[in-house]
TORLOSE-349840 format. One line per field, with one value per atom (N, C-alpha, C): residue in one letter; atom name; x, z, y. Coordinates in Angstrom, 2 decimals. Atoms other than C-alpha are relative to their C-alpha. Example, Ala and Ser with C-alpha at 12.3 -4.5 7.8 and 13.67 -1.06 7.14 Angstrom:
BEGIN
r <- a,a,a,s,s,s
a <- N,CA,C,N,CA,C
east <- 0.89,12.30,0.90,-0.82,13.67,-0.77
up <- 0.00,7.80,0.00,-0.06,7.14,0.73
north <- -1.19,-4.50,1.20,-1.19,-1.06,1.09
% end
This chain:
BEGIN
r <- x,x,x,x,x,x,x,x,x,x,x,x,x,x,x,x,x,x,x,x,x,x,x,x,x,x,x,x,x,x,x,x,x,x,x,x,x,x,x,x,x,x,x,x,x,x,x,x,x,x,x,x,x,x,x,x,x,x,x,x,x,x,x,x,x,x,x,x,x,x,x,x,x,x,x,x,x,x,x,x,x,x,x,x,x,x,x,x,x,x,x,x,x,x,x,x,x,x,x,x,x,x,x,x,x,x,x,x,x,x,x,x,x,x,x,x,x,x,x,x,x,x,x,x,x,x,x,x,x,x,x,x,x,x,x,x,x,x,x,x,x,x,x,x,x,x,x,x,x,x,x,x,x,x,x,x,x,x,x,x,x,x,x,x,x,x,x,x,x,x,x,x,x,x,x,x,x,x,x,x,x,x,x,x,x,x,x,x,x,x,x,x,x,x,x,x,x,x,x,x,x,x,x,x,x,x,x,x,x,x,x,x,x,x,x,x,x,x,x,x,x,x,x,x,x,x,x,x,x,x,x,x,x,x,x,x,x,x,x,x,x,x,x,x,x,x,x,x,x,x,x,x,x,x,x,x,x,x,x,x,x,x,x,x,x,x,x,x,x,x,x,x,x,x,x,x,x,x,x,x,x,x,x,x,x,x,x,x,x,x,x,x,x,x,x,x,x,x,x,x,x,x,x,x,x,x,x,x,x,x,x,x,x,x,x,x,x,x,x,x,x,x,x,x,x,x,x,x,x,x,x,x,x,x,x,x,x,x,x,x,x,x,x,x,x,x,x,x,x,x,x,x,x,x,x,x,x,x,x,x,x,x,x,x,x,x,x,x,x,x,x,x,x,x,x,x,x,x,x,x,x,x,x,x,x,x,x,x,x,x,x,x,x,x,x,x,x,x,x,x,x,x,x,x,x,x,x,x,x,x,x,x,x,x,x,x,x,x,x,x,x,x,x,x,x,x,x,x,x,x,x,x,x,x,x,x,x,x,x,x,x,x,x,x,x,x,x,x,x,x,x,x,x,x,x,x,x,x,x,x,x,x,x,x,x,x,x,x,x,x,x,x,x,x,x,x,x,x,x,x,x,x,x,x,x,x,x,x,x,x,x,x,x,x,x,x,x,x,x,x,x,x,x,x,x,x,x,x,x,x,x,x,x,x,x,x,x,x,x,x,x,x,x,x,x,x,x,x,x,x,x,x,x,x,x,x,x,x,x,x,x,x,x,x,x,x,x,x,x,x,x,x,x,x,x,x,x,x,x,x,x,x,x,x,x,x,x,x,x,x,x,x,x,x,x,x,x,x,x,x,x,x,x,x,x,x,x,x,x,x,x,x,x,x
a <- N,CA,C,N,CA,C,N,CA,C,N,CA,C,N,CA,C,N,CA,C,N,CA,C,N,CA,C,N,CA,C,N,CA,C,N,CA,C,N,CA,C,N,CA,C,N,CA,C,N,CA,C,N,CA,C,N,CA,C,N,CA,C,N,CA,C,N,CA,C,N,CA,C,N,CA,C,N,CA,C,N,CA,C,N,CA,C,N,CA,C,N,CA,C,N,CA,C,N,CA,C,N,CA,C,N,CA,C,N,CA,C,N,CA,C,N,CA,C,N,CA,C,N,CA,C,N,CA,C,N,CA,C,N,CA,C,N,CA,C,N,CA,C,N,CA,C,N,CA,C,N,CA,C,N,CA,C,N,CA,C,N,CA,C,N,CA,C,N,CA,C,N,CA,C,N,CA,C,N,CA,C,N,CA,C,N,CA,C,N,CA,C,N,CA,C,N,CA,C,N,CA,C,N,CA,C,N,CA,C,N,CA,C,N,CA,C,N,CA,C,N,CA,C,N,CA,C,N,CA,C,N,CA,C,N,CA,C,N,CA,C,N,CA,C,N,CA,C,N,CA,C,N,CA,C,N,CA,C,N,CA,C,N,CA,C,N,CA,C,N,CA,C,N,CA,C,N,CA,C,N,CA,C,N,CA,C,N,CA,C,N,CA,C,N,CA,C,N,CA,C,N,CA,C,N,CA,C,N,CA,C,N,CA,C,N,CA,C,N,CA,C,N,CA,C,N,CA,C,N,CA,C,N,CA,C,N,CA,C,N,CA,C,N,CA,C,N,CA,C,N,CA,C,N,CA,C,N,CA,C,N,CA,C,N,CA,C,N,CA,C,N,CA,C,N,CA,C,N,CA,C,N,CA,C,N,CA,C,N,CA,C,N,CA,C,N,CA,C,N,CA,C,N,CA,C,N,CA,C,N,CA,C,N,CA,C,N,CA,C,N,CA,C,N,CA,C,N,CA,C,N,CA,C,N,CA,C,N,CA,C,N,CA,C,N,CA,C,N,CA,C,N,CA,C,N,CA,C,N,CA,C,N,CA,C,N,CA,C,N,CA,C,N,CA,C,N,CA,C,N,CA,C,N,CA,C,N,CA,C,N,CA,C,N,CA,C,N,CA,C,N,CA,C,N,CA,C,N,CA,C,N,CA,C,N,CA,C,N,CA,C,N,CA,C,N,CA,C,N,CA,C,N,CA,C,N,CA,C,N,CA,C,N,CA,C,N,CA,C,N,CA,C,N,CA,C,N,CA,C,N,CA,C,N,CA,C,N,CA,C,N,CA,C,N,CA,C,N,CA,C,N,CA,C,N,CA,C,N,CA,C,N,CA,C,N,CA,C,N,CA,C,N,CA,C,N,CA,C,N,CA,C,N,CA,C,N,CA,C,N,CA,C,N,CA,C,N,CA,C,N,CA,C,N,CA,C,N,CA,C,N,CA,C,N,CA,C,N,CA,C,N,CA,C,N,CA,C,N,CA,C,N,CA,C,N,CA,C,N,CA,C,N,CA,C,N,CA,C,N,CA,C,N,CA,C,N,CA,C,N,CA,C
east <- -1.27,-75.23,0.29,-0.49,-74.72,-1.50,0.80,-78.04,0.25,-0.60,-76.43,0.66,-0.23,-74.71,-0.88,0.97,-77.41,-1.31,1.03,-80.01,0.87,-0.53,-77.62,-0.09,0.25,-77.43,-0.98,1.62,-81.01,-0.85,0.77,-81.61,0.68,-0.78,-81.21,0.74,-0.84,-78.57,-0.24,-0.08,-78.74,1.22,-1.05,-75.89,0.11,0.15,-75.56,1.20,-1.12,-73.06,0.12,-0.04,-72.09,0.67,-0.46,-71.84,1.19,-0.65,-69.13,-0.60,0.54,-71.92,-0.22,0.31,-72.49,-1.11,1.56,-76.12,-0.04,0.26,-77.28,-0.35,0.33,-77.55,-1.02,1.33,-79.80,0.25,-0.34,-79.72,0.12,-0.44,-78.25,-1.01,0.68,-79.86,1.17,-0.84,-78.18,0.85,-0.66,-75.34,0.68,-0.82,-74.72,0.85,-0.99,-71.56,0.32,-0.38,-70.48,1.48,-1.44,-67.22,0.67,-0.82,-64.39,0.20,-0.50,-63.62,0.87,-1.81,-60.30,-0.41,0.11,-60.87,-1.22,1.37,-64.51,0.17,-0.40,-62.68,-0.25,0.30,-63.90,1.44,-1.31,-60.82,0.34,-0.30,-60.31,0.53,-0.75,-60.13,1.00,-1.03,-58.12,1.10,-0.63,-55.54,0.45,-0.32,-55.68,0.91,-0.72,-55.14,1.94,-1.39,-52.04,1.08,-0.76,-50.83,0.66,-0.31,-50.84,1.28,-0.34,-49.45,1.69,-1.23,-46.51,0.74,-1.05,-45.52,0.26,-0.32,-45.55,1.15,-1.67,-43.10,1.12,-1.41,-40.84,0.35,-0.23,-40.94,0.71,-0.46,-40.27,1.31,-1.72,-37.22,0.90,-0.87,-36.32,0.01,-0.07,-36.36,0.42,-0.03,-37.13,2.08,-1.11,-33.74,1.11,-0.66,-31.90,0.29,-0.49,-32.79,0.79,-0.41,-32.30,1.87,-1.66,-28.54,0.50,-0.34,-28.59,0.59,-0.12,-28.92,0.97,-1.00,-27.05,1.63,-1.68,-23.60,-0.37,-0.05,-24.71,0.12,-0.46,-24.68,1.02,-1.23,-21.54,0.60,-0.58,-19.83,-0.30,-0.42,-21.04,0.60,-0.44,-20.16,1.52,-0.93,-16.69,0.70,-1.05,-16.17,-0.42,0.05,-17.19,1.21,-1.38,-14.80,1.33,-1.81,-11.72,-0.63,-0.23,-13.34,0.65,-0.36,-12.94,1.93,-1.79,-9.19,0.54,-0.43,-8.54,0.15,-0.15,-9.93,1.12,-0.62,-7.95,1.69,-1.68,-4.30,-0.08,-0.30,-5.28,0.20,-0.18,-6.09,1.57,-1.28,-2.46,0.90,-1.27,-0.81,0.22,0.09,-2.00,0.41,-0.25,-1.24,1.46,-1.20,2.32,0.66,-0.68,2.85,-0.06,-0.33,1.85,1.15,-1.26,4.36,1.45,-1.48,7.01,-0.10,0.41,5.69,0.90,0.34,5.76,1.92,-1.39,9.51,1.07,-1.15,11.01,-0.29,-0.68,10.08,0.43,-1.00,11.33,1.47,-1.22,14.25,0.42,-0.26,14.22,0.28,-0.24,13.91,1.48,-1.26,16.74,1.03,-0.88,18.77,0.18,-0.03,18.17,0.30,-0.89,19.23,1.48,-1.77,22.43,0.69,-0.25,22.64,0.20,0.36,21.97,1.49,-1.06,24.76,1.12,-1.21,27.38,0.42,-0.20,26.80,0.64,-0.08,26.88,1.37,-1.35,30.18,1.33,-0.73,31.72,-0.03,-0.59,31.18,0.73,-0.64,32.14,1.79,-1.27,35.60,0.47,-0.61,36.17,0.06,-0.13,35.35,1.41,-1.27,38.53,0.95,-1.23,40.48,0.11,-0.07,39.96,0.63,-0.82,41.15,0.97,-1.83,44.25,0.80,-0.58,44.77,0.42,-0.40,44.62,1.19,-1.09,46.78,1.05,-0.95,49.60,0.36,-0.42,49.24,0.35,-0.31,49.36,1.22,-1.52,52.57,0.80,-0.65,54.06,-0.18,-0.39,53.59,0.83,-1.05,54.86,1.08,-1.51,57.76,0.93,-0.23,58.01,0.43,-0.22,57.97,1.11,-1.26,60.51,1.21,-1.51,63.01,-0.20,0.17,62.05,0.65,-0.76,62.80,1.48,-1.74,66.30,0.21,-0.63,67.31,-0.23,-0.02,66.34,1.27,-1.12,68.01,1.53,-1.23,71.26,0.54,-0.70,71.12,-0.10,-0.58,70.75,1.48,-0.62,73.06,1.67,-1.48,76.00,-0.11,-0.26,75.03,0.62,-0.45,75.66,2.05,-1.14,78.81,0.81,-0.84,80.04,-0.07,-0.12,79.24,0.99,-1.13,81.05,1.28,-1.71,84.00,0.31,-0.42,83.96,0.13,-0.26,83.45,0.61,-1.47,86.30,1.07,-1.56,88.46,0.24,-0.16,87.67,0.60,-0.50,88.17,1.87,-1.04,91.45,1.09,-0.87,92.56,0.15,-0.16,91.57,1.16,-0.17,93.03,1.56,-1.70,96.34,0.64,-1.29,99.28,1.45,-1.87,103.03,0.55,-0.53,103.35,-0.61,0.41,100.62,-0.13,-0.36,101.43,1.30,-1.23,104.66,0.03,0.35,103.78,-0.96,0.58,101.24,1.20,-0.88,103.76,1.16,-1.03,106.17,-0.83,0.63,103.49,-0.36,0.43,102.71,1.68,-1.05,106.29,0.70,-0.42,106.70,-0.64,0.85,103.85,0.64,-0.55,105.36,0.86,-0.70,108.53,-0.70,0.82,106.78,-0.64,0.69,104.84,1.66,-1.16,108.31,0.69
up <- -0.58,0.15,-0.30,0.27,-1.63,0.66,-0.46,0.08,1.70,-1.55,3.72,0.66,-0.68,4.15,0.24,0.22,3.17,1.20,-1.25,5.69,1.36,-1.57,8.54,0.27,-0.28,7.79,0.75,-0.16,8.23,1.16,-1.70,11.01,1.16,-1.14,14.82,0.65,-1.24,17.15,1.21,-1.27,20.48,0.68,-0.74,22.78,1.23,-1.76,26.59,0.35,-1.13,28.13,1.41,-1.73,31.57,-0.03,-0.11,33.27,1.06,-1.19,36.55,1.14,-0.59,38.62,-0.32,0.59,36.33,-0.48,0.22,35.43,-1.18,0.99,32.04,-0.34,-0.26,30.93,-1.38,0.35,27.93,-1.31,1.76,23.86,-0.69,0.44,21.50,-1.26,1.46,18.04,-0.72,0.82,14.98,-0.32,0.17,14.38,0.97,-1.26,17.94,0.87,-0.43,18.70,1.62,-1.23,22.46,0.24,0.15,23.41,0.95,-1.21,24.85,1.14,-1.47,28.19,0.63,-0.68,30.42,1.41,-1.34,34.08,-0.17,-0.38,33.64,-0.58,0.84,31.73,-1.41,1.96,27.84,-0.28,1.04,25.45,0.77,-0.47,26.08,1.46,-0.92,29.51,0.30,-0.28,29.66,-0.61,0.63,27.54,0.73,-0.85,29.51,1.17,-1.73,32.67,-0.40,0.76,30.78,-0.48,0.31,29.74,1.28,-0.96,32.97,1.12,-0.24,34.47,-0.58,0.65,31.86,0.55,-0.47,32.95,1.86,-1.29,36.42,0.23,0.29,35.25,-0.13,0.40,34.07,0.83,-1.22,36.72,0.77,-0.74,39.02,-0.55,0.69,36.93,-0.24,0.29,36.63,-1.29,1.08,32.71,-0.31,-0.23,32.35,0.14,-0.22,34.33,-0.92,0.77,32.49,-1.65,1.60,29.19,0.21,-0.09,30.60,0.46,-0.07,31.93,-1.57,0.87,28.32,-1.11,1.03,26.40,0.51,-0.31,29.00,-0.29,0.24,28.32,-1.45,1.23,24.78,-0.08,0.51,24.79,0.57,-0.55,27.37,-1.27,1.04,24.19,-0.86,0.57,21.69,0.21,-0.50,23.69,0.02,0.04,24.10,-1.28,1.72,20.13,-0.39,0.35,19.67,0.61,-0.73,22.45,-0.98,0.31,20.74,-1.24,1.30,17.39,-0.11,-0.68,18.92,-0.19,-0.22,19.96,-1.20,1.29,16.72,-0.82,0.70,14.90,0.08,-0.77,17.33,-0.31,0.71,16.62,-1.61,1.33,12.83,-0.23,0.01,13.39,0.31,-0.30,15.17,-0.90,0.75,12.99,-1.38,0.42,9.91,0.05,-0.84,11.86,0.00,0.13,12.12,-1.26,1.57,8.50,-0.70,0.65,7.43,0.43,-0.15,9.43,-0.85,0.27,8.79,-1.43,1.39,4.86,-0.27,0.76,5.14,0.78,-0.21,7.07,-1.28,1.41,4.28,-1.37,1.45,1.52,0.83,-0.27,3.78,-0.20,0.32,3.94,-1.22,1.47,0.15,-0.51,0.44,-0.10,0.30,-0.28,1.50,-0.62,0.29,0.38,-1.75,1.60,-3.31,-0.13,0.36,-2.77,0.88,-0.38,-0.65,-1.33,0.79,-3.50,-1.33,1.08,-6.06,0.24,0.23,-4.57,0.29,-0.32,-3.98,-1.41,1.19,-7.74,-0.89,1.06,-8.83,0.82,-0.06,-6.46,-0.38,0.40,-7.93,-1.31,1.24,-11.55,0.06,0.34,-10.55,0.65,-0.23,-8.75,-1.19,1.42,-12.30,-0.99,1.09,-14.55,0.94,-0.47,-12.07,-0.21,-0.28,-12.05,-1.56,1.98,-16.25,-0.32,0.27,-16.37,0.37,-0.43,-14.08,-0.59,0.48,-15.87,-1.51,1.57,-19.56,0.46,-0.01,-18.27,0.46,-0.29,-16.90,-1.12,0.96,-19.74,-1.54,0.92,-21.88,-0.20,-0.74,-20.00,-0.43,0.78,-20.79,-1.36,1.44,-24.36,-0.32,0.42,-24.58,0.78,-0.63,-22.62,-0.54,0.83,-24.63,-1.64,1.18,-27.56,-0.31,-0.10,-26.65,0.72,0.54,-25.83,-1.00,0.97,-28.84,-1.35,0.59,-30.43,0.16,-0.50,-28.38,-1.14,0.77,-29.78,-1.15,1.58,-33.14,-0.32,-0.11,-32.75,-0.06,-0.55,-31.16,-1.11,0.98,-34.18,-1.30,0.77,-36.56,0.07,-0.22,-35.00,-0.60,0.16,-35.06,-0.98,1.42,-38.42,-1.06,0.65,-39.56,0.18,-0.24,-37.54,-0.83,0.50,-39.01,-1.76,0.97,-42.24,-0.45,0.10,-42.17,0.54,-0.30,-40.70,-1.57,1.19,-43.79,-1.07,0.81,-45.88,0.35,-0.03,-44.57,-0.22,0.40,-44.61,-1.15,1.35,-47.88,-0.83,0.44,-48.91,0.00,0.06,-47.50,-0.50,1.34,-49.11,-1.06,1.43,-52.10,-0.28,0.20,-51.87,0.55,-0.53,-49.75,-0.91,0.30,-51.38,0.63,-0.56,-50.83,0.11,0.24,-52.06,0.75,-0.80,-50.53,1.68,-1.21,-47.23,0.51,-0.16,-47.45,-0.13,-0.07,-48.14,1.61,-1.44,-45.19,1.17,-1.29,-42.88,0.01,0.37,-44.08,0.43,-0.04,-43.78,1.77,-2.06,-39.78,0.24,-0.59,-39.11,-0.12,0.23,-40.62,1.22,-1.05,-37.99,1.15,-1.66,-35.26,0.31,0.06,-36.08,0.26,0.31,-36.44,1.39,-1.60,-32.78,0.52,-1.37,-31.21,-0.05
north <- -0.39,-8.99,1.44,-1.20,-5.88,0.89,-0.94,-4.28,0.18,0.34,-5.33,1.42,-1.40,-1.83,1.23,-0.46,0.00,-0.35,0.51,-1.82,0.39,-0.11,-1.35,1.49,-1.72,2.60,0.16,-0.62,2.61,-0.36,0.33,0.88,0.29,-0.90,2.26,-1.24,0.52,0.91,0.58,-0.36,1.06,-0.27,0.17,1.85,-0.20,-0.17,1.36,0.62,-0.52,3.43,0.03,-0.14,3.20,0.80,-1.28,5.74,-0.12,0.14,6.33,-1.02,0.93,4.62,-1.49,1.28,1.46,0.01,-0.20,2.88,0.10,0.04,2.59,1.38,-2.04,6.61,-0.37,0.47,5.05,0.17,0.53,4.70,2.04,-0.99,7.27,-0.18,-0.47,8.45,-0.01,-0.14,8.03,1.13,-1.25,10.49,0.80,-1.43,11.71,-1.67,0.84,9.37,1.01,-0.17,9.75,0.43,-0.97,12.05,-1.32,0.81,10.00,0.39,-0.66,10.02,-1.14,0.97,9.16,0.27,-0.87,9.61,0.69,-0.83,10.91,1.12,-1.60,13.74,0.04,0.32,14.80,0.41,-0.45,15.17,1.15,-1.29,19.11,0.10,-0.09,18.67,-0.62,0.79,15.80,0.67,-0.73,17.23,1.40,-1.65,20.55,-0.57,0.95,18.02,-0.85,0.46,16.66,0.87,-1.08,19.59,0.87,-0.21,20.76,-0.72,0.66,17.73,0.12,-0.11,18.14,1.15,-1.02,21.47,0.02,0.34,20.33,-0.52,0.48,17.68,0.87,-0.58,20.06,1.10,-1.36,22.63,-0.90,1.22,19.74,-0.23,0.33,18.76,0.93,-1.11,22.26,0.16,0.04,22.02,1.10,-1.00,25.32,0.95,-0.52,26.14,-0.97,1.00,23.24,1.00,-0.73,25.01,1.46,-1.00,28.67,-0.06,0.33,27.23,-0.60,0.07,25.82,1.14,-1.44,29.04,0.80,-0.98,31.06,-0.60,0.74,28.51,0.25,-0.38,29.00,1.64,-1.50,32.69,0.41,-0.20,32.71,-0.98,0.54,30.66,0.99,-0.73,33.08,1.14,-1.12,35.76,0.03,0.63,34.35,0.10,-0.44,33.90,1.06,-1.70,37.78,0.46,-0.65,38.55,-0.48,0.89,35.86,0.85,-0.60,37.60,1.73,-1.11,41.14,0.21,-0.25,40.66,-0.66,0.41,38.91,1.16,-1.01,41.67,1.18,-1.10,44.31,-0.47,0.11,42.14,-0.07,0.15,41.87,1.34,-1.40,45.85,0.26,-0.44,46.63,-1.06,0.14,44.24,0.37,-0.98,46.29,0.99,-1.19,49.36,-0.17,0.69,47.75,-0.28,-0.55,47.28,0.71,-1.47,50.19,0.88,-1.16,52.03,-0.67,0.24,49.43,0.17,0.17,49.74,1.57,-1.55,53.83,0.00,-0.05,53.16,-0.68,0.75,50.99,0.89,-1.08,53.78,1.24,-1.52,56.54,-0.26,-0.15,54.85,-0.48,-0.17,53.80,0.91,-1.71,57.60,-0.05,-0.30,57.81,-0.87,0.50,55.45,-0.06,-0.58,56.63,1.23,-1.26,60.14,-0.24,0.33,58.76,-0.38,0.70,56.84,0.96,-1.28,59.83,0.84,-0.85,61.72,-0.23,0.64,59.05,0.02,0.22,58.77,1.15,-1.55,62.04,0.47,0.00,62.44,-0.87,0.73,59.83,0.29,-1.44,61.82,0.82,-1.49,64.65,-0.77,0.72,62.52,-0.63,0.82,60.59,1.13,-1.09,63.74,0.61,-0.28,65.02,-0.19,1.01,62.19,-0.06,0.64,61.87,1.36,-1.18,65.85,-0.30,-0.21,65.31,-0.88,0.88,62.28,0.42,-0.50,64.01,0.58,-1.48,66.97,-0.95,0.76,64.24,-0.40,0.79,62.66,1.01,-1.03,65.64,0.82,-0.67,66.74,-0.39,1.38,63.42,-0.12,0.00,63.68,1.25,-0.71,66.79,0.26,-0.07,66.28,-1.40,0.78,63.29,0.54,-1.21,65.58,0.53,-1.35,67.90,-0.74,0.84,65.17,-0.91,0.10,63.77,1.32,-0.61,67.20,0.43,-0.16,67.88,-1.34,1.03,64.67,-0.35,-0.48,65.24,0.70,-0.93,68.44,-0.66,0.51,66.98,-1.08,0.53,64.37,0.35,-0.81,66.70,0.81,-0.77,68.98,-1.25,1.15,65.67,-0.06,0.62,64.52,1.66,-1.13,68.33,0.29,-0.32,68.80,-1.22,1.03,64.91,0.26,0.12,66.08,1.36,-1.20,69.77,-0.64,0.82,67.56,-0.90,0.56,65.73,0.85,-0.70,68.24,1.12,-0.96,70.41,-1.13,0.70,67.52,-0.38,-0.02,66.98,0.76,-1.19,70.34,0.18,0.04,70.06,-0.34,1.23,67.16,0.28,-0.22,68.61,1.27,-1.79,72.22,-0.22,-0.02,71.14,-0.70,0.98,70.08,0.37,-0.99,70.62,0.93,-1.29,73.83,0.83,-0.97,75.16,-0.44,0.54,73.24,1.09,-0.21,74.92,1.77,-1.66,78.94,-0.47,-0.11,77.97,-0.18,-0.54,77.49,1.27,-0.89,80.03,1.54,-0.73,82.44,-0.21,-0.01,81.01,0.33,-0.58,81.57,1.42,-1.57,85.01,0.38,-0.60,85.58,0.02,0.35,84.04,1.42,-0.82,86.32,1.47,-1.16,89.37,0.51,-0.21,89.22,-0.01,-0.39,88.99,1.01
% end
């Protein structure tokens, strides 16, 4: 059994091939196996004939144009999102373009509205440093006019308490210094006068 592969190597086979006619074309030699054939055709050609055949099919079917209408709706689509990317880009551009100005308008007018602001401030110093002078000097007026009837009426109650006290102390005096006698030469002495003028 195990020398059975070995004996078959070694011995010849004979093949009969028929040919297209049915004729026996006659025994092969070991080693030279016979090319396939389809239609009387070897491999290569067949294959060529098939290949052929195929692009017939597809001409016929148009394929060809099928794919070339494929690609061209594919490149009319990318073409399309370049364009929508295009005008995208172009409103992201102008709306950039748009905040920068309105960016470079809101510090102009920050500018501005910080030196309005600068010299509403600084006139409203210089209006309070005004208003705080006219207000001292009013008020400086008012004290000393507060003052000076303050001093009148000092004055005035000095002046009374002087006059109420020289009233007392003449009437005192009087009291002390008058009596009867000299009550009595005093008038003797106003009526010599009287006499005397007439």
């Amino acid at each position: 059994m195990a020398d059975q592969p070995a004996a078959q190597a070694a011995t010849v086979t004979e093949k009969s091939v028929a040919t297209h006619d049915g004729t026996v074309a006659g025994t092969q030699q070991p080693g030279h196996e016979a090319e396939p054939t389809a239609f009387g055709l070897e491999a290569p050609a067949f294959i060529a004939l098939a290949m052929v055949v195929v692009i017939i099919i597809f001409l016929w079917k148009k394929v060809p144009a099928a794919i070339a209408a494929g690609l061209d709706s594919k490149i009319a689509t990318i073409r399309q999102q370049l364009d929508e990317a295009a005008e995208l880009r172009a409103e992201a551009e102008s709306l950039r373009a748009e905040y920068q100005a309105k960016a470079a308008a809101a510090d102009s007018e920050r500018a501005t509205m910080l030196e309005r602001a600068r010299h509403e401030a600084d006139a409203l110093v210089e209006q309070a440093k005004a208003d705080t002078a006219a207000l001292i000097e009013r008020r400086t007026r008012m004290a000393e006019d507060k003052i000076a009837a303050a001093e009148r009426h000092a004055l005035e109650q000095v002046r009374a308490r002087a006059a109420s006290a020289a009233a007392t102390a003449a009437g005192r005096l009087i009291s002390e210094e008058m009596n009867a006698a000299t009550d009595k030469a005093l008038v003797d002495r106003t009526i010599e006068g009287l006499g005397s003028t007439h």
